[in-house]
mmCIF entry with sequence, helices, sheets and N, C-alpha, C, O atoms, coordinates in Angstrom:
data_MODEL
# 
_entry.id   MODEL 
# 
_entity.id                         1 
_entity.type                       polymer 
_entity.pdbx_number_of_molecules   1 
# 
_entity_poly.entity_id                      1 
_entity_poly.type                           'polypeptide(L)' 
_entity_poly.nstd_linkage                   no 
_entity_poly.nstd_monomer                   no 
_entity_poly.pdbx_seq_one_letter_code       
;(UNK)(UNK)(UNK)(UNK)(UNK)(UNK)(UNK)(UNK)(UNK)(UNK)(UNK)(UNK)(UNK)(UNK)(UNK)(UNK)
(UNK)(UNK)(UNK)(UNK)(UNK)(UNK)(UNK)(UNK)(UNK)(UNK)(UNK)(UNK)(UNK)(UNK)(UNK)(UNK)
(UNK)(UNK)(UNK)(UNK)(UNK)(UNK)(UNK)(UNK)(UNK)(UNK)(UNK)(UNK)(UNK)(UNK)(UNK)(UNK)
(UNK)(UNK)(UNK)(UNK)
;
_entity_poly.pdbx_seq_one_letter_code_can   XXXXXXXXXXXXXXXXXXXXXXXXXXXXXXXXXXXXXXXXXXXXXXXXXXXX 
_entity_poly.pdbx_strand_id                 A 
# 
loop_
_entity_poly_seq.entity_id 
_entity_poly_seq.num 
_entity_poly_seq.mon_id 
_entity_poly_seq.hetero 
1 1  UNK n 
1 2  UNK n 
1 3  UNK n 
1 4  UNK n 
1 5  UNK n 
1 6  UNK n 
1 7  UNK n 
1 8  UNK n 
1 9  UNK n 
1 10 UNK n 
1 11 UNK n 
1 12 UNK n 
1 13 UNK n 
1 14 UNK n 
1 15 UNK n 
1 16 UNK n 
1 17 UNK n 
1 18 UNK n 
1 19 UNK n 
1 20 UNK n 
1 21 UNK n 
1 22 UNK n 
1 23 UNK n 
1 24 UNK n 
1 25 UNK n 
1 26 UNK n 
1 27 UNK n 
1 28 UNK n 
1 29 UNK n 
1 30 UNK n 
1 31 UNK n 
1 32 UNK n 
1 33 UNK n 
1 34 UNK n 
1 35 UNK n 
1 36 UNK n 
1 37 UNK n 
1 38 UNK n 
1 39 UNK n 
1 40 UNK n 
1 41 UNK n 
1 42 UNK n 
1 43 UNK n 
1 44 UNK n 
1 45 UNK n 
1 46 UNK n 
1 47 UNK n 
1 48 UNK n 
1 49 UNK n 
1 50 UNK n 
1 51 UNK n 
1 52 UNK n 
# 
_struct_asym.id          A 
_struct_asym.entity_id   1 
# 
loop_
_struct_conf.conf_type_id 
_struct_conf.id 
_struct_conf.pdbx_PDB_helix_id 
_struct_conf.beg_label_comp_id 
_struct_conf.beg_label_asym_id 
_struct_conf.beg_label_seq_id 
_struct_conf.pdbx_beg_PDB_ins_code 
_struct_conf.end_label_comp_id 
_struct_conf.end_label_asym_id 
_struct_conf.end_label_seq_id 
_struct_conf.pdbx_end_PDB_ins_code 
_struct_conf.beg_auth_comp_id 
_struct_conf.beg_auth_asym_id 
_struct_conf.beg_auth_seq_id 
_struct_conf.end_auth_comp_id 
_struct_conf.end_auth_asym_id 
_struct_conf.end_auth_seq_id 
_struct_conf.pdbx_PDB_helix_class 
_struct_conf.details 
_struct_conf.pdbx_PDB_helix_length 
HELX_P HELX_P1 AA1 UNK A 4  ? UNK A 18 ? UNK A 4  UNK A 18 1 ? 15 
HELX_P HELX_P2 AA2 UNK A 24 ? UNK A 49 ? UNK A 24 UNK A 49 1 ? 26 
# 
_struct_conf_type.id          HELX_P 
_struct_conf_type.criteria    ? 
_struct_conf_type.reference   ? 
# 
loop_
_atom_site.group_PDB 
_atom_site.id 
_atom_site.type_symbol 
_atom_site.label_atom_id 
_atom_site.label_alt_id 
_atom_site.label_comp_id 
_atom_site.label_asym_id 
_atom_site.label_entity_id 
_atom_site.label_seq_id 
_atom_site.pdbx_PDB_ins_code 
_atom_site.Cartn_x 
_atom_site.Cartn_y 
_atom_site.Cartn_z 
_atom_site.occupancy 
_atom_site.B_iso_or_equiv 
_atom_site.pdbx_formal_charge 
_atom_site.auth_seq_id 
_atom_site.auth_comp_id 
_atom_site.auth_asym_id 
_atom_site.auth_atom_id 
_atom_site.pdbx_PDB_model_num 
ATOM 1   N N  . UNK A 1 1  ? 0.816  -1.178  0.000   1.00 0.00 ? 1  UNK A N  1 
ATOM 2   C CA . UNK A 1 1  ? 0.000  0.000   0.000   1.00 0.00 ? 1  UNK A CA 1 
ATOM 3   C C  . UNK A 1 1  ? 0.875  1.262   0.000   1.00 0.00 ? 1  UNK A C  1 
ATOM 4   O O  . UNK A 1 1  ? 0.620  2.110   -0.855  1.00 0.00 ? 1  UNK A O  1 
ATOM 5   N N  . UNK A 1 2  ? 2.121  1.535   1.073   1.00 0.00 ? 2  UNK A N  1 
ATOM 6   C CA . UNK A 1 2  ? 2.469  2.602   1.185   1.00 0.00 ? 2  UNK A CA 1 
ATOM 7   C C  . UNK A 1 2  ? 3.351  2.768   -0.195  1.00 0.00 ? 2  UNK A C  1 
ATOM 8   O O  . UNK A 1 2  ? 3.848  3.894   -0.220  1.00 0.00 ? 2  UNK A O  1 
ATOM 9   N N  . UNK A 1 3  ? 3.721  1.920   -1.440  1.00 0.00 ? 3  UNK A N  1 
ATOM 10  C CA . UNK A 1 3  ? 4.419  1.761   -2.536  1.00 0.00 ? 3  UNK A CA 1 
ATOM 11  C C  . UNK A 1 3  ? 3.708  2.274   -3.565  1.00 0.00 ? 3  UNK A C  1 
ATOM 12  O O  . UNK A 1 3  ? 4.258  2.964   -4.422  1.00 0.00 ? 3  UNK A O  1 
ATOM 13  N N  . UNK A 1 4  ? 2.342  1.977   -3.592  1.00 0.00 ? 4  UNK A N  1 
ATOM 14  C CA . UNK A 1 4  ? 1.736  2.736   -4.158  1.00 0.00 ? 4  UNK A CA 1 
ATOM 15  C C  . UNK A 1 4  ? 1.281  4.191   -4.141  1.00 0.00 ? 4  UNK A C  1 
ATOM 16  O O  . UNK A 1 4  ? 1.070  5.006   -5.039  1.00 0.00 ? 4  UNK A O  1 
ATOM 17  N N  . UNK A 1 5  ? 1.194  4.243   -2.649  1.00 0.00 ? 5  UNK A N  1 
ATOM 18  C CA . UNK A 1 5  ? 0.942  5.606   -2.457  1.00 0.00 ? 5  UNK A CA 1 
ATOM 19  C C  . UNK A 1 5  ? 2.290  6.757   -2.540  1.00 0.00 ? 5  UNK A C  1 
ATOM 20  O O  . UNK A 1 5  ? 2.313  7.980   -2.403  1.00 0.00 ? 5  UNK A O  1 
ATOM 21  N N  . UNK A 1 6  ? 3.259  5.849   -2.799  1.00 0.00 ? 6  UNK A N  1 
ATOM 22  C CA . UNK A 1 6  ? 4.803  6.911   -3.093  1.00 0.00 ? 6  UNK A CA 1 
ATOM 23  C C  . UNK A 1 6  ? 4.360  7.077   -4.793  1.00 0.00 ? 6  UNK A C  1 
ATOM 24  O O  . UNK A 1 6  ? 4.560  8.178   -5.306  1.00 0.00 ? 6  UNK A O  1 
ATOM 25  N N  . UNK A 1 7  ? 3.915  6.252   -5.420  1.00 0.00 ? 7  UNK A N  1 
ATOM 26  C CA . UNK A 1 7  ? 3.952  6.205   -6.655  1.00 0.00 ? 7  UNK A CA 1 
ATOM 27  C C  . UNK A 1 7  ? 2.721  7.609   -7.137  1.00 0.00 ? 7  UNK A C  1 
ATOM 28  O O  . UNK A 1 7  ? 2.895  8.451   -8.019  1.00 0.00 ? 7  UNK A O  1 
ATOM 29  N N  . UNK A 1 8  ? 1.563  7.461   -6.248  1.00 0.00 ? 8  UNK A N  1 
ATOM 30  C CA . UNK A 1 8  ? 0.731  8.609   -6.817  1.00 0.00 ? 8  UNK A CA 1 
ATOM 31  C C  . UNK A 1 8  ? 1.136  9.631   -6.193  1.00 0.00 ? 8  UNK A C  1 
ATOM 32  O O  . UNK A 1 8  ? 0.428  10.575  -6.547  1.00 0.00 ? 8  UNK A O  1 
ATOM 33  N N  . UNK A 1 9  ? 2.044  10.016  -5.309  1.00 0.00 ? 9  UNK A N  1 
ATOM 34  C CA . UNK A 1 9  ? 2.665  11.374  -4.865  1.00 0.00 ? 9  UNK A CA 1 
ATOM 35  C C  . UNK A 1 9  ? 3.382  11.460  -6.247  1.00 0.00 ? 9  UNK A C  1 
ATOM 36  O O  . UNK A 1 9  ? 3.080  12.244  -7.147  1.00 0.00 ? 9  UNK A O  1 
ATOM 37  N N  . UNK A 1 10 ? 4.429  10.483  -6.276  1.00 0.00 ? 10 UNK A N  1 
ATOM 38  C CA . UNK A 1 10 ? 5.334  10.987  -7.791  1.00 0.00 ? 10 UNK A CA 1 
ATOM 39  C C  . UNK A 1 10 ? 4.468  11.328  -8.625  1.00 0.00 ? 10 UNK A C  1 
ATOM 40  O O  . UNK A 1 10 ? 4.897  12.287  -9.266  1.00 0.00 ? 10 UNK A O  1 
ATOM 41  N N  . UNK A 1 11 ? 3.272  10.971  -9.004  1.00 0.00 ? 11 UNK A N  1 
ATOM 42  C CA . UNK A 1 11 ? 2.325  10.978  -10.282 1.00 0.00 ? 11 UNK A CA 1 
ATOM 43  C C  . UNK A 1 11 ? 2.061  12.419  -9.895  1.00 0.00 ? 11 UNK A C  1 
ATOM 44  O O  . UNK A 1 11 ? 2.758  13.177  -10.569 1.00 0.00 ? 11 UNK A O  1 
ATOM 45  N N  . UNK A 1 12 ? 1.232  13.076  -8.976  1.00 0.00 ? 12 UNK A N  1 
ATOM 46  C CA . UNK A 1 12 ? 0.676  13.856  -8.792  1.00 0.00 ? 12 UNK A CA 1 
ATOM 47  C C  . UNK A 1 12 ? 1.683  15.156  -8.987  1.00 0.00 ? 12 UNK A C  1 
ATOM 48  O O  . UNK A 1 12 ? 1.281  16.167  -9.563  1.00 0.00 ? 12 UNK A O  1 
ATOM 49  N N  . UNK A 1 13 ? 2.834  15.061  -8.532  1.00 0.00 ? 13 UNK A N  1 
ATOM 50  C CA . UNK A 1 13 ? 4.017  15.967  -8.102  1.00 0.00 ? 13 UNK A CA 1 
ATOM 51  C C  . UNK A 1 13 ? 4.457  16.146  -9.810  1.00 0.00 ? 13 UNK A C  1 
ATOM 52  O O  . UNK A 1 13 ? 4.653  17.274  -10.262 1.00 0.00 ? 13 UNK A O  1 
ATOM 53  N N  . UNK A 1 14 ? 4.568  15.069  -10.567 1.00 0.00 ? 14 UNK A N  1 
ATOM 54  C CA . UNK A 1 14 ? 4.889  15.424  -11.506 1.00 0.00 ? 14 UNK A CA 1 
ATOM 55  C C  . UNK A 1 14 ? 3.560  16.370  -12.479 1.00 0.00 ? 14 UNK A C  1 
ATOM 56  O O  . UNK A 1 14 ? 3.786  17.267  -13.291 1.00 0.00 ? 14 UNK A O  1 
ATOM 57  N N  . UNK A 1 15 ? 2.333  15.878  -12.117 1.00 0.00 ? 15 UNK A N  1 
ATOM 58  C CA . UNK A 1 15 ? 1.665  16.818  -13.144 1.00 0.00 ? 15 UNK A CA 1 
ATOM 59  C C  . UNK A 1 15 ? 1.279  17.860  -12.337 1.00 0.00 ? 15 UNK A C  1 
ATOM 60  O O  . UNK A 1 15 ? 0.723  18.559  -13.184 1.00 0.00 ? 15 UNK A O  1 
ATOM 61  N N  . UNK A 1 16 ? 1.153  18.603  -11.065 1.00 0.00 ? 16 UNK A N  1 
ATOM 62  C CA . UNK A 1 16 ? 1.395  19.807  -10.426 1.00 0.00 ? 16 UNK A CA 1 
ATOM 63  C C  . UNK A 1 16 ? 2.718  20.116  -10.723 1.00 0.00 ? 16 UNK A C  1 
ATOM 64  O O  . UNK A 1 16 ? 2.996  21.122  -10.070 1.00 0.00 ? 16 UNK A O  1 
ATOM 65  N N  . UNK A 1 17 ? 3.768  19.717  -11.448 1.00 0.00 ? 17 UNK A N  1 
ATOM 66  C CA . UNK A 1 17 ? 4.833  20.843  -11.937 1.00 0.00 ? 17 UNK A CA 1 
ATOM 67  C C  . UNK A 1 17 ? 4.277  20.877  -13.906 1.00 0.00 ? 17 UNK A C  1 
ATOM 68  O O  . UNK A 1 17 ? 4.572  21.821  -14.639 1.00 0.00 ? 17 UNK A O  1 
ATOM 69  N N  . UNK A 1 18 ? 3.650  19.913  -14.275 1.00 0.00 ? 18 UNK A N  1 
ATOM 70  C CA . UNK A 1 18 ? 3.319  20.238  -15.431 1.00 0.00 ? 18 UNK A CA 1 
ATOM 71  C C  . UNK A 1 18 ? 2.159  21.507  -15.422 1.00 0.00 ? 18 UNK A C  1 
ATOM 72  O O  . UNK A 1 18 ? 2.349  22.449  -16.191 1.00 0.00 ? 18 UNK A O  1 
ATOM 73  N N  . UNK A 1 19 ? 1.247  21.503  -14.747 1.00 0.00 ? 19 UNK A N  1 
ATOM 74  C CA . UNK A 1 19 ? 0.560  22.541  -14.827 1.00 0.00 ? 19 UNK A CA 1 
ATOM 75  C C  . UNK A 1 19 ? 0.687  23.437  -14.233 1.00 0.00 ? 19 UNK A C  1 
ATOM 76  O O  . UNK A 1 19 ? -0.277 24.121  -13.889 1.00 0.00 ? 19 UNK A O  1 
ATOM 77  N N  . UNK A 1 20 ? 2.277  23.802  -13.834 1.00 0.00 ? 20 UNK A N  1 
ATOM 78  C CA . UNK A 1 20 ? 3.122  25.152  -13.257 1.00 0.00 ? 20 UNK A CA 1 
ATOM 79  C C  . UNK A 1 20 ? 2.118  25.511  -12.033 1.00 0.00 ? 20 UNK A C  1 
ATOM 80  O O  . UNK A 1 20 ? 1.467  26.555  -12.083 1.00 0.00 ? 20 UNK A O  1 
ATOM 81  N N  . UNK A 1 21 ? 2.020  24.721  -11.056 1.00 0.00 ? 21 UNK A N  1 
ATOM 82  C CA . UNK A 1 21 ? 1.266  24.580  -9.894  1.00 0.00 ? 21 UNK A CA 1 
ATOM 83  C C  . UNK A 1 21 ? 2.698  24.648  -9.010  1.00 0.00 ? 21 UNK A C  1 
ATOM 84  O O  . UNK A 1 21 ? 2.606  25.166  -7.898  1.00 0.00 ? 21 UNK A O  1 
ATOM 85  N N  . UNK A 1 22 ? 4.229  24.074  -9.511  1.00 0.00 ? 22 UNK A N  1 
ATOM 86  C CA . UNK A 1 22 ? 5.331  24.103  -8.167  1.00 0.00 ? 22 UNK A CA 1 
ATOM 87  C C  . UNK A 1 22 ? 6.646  24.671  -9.822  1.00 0.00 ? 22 UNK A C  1 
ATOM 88  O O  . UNK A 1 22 ? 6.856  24.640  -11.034 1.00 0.00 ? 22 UNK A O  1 
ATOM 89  N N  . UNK A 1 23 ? 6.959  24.977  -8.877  1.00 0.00 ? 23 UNK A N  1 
ATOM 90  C CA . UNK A 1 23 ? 8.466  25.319  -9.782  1.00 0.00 ? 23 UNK A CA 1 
ATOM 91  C C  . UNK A 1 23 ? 9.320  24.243  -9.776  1.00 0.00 ? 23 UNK A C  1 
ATOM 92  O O  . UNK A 1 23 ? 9.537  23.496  -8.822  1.00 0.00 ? 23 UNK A O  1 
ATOM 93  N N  . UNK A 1 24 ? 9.755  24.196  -10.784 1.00 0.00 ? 24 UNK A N  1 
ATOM 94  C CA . UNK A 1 24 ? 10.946 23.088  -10.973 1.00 0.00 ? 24 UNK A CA 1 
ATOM 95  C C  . UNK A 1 24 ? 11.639 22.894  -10.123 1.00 0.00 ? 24 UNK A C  1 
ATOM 96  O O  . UNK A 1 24 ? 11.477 21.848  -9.494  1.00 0.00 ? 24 UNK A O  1 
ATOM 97  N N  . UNK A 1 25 ? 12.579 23.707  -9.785  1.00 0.00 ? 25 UNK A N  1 
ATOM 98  C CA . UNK A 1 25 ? 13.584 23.019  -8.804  1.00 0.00 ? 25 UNK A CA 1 
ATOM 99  C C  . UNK A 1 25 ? 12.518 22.644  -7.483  1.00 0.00 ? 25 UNK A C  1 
ATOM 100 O O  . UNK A 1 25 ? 12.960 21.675  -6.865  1.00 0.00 ? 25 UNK A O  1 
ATOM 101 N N  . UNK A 1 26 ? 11.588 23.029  -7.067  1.00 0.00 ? 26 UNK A N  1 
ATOM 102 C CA . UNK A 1 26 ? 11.060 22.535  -5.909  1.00 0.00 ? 26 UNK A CA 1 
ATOM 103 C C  . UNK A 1 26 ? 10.442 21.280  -6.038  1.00 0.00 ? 26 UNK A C  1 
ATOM 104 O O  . UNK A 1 26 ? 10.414 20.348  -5.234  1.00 0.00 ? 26 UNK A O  1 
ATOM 105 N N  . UNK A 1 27 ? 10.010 21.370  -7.021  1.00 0.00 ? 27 UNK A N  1 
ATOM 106 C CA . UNK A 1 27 ? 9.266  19.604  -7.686  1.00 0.00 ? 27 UNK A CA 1 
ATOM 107 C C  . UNK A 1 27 ? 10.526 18.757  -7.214  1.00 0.00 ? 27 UNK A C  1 
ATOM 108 O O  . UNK A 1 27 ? 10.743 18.008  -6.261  1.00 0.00 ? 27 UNK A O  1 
ATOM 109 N N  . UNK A 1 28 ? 11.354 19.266  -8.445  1.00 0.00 ? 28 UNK A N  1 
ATOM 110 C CA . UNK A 1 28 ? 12.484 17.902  -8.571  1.00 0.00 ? 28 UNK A CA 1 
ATOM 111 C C  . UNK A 1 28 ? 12.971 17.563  -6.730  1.00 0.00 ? 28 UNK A C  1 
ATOM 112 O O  . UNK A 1 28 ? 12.934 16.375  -6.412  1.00 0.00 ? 28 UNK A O  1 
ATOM 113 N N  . UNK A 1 29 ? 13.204 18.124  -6.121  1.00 0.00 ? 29 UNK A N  1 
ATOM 114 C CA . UNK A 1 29 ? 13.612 18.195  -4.779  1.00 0.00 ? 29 UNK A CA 1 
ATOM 115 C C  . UNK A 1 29 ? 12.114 17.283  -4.170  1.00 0.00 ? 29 UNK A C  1 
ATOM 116 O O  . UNK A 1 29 ? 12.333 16.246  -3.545  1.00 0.00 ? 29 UNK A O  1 
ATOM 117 N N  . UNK A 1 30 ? 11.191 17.561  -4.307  1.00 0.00 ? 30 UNK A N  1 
ATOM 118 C CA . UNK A 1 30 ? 10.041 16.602  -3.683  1.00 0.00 ? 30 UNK A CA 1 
ATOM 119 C C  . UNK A 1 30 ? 10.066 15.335  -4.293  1.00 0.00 ? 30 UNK A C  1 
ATOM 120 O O  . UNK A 1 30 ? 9.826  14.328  -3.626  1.00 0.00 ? 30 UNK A O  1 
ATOM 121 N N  . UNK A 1 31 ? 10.323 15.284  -5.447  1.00 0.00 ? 31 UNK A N  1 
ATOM 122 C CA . UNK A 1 31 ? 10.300 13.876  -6.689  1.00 0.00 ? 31 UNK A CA 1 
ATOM 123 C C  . UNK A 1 31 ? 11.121 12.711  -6.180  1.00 0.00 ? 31 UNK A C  1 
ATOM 124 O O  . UNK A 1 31 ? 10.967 11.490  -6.207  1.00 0.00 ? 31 UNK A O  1 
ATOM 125 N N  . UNK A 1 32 ? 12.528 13.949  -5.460  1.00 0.00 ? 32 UNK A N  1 
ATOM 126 C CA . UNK A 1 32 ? 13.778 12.883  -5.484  1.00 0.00 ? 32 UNK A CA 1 
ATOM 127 C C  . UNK A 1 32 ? 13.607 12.463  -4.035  1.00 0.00 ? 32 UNK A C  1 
ATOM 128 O O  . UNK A 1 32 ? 13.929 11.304  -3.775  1.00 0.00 ? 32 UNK A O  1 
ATOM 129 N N  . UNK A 1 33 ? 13.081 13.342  -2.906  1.00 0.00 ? 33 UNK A N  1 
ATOM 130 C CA . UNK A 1 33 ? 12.248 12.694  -2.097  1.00 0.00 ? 33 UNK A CA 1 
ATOM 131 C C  . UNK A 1 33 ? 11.715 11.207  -1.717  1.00 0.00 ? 33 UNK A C  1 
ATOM 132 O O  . UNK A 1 33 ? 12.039 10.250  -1.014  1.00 0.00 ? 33 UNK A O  1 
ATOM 133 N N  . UNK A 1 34 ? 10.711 11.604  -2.604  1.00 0.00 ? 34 UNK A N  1 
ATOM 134 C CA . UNK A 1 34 ? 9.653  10.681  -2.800  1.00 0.00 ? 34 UNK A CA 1 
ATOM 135 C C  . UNK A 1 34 ? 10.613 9.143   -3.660  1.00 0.00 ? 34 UNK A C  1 
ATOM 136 O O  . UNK A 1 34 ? 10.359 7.972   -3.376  1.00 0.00 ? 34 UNK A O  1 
ATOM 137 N N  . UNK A 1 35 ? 11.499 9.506   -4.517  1.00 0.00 ? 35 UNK A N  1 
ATOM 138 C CA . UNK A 1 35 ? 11.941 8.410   -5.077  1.00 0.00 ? 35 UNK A CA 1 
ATOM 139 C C  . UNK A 1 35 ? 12.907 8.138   -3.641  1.00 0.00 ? 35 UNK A C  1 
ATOM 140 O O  . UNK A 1 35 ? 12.382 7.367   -2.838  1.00 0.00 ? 35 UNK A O  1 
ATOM 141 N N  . UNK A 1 36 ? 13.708 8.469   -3.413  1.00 0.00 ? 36 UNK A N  1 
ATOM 142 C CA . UNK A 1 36 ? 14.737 7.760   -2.098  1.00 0.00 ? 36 UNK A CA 1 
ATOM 143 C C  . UNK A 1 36 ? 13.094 6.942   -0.949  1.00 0.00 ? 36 UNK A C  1 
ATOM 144 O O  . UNK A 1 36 ? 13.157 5.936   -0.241  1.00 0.00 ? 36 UNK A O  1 
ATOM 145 N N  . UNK A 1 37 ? 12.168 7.616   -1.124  1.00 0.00 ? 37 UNK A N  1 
ATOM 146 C CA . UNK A 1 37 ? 11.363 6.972   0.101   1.00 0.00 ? 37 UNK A CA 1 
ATOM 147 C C  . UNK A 1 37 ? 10.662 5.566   -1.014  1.00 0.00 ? 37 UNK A C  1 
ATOM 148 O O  . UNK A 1 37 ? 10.069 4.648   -0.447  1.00 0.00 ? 37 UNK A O  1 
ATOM 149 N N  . UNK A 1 38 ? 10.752 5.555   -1.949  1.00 0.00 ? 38 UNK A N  1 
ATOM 150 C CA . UNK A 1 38 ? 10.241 4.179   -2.667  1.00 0.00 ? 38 UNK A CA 1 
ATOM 151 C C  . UNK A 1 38 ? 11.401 3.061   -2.926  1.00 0.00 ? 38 UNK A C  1 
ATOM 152 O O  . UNK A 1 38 ? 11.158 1.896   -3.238  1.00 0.00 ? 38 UNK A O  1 
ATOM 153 N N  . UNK A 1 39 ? 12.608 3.573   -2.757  1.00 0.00 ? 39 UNK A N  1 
ATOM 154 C CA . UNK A 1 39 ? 13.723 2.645   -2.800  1.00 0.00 ? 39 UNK A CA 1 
ATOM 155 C C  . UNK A 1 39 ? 13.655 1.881   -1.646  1.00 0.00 ? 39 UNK A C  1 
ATOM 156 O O  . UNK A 1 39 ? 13.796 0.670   -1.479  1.00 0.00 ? 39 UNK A O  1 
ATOM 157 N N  . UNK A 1 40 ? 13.383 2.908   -0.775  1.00 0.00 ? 40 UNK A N  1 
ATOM 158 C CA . UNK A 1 40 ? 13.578 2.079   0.709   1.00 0.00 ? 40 UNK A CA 1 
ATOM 159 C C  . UNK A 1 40 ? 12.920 1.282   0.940   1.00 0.00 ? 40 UNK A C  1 
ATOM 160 O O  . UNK A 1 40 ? 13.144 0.304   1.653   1.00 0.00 ? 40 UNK A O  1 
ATOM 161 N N  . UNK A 1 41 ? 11.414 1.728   0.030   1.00 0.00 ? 41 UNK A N  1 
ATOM 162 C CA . UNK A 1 41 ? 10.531 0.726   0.525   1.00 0.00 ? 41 UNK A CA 1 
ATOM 163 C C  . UNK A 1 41 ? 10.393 -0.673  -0.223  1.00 0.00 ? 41 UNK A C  1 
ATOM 164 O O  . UNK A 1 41 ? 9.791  -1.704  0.077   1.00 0.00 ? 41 UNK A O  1 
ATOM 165 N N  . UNK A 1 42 ? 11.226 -0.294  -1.375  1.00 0.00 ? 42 UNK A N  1 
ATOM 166 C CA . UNK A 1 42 ? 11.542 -1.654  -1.825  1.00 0.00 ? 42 UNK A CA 1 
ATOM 167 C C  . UNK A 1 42 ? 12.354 -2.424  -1.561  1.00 0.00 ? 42 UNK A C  1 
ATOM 168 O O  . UNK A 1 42 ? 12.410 -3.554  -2.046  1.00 0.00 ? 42 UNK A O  1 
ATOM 169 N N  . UNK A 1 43 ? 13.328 -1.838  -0.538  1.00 0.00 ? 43 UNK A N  1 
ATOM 170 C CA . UNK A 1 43 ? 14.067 -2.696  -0.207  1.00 0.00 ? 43 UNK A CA 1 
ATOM 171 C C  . UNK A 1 43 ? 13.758 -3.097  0.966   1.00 0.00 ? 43 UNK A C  1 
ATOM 172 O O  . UNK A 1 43 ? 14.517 -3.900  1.509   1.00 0.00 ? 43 UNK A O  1 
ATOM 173 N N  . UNK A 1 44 ? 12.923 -2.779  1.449   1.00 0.00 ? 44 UNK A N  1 
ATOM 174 C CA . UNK A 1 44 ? 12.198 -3.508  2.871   1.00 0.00 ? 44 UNK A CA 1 
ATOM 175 C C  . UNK A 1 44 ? 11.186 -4.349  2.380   1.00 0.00 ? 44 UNK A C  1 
ATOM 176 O O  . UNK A 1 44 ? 11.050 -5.205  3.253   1.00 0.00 ? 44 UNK A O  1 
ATOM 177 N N  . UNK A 1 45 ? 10.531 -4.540  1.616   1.00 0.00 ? 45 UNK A N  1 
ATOM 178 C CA . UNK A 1 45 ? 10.084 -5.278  0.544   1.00 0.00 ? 45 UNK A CA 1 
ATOM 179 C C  . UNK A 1 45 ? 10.489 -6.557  0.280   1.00 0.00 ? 45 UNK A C  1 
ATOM 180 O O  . UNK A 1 45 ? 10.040 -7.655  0.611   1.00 0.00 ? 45 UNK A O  1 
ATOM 181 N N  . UNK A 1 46 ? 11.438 -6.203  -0.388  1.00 0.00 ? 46 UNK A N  1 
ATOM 182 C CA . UNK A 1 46 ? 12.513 -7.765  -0.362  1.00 0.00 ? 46 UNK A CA 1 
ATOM 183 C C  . UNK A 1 46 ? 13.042 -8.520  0.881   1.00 0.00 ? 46 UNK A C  1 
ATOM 184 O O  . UNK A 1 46 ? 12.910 -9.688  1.248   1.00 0.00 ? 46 UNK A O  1 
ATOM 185 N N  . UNK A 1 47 ? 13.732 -7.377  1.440   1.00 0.00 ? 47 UNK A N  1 
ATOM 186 C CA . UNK A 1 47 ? 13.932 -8.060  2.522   1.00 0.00 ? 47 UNK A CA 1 
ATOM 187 C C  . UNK A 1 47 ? 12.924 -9.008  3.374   1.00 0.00 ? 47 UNK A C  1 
ATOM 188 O O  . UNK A 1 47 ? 13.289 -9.978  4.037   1.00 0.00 ? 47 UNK A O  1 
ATOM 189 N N  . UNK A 1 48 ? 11.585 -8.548  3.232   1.00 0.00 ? 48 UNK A N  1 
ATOM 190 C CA . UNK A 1 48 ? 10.948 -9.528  4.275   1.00 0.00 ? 48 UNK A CA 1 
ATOM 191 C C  . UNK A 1 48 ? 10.252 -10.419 3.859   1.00 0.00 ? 48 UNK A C  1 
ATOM 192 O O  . UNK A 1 48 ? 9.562  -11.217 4.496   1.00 0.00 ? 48 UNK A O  1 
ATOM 193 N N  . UNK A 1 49 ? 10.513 -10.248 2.023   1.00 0.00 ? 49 UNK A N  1 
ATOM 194 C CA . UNK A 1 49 ? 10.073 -11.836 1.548   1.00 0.00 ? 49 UNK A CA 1 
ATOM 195 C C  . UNK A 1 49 ? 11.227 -12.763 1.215   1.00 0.00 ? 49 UNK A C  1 
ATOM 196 O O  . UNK A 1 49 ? 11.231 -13.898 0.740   1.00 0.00 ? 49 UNK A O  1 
ATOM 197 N N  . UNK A 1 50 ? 12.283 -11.890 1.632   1.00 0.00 ? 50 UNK A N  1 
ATOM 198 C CA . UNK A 1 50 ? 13.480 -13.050 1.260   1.00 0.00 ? 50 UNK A CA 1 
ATOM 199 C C  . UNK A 1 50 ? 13.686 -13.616 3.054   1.00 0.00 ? 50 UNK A C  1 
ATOM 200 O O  . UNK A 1 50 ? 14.558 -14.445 3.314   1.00 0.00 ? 50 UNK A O  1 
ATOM 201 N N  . UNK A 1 51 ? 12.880 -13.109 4.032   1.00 0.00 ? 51 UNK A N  1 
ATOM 202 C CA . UNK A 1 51 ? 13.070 -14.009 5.261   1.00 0.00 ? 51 UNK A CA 1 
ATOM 203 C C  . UNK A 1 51 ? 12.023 -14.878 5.527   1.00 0.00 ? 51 UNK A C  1 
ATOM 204 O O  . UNK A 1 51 ? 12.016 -15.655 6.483   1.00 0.00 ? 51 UNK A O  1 
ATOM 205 N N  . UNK A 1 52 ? 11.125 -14.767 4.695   1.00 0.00 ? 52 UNK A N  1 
ATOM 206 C CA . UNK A 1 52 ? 9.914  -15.456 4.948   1.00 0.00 ? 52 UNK A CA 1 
ATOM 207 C C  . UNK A 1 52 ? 10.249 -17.168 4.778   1.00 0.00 ? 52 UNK A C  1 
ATOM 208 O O  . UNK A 1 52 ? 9.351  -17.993 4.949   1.00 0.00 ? 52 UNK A O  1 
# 
């Protein structure tokens, strides 16, 4: 659930900078955010089906 919900922040974040709703550099800074918080969560992800 929370993998998805990183995914529609990215979705959303990216078309609130398409419709000049955030300025670029502030987007990209929330984007890259949001991507370091979906890495993690994939790697907690794995991890707890590779202990299962």
């Amino acid at each position: 659930m929370a993998y998805g919900s990183v995914c529609d922040v990215e979705y959303q974040l990216s078309l609130a900078q398409g419709l000049s709703y955030l300025e670029e550099k502030v987007a990209a800074n929330v984007i890259s955010v949001a991507n370091e918080t979906g890495r993690v969560l994939n790697r907690l992800l794995r991890s707890l089906k590779s202990g299962s």
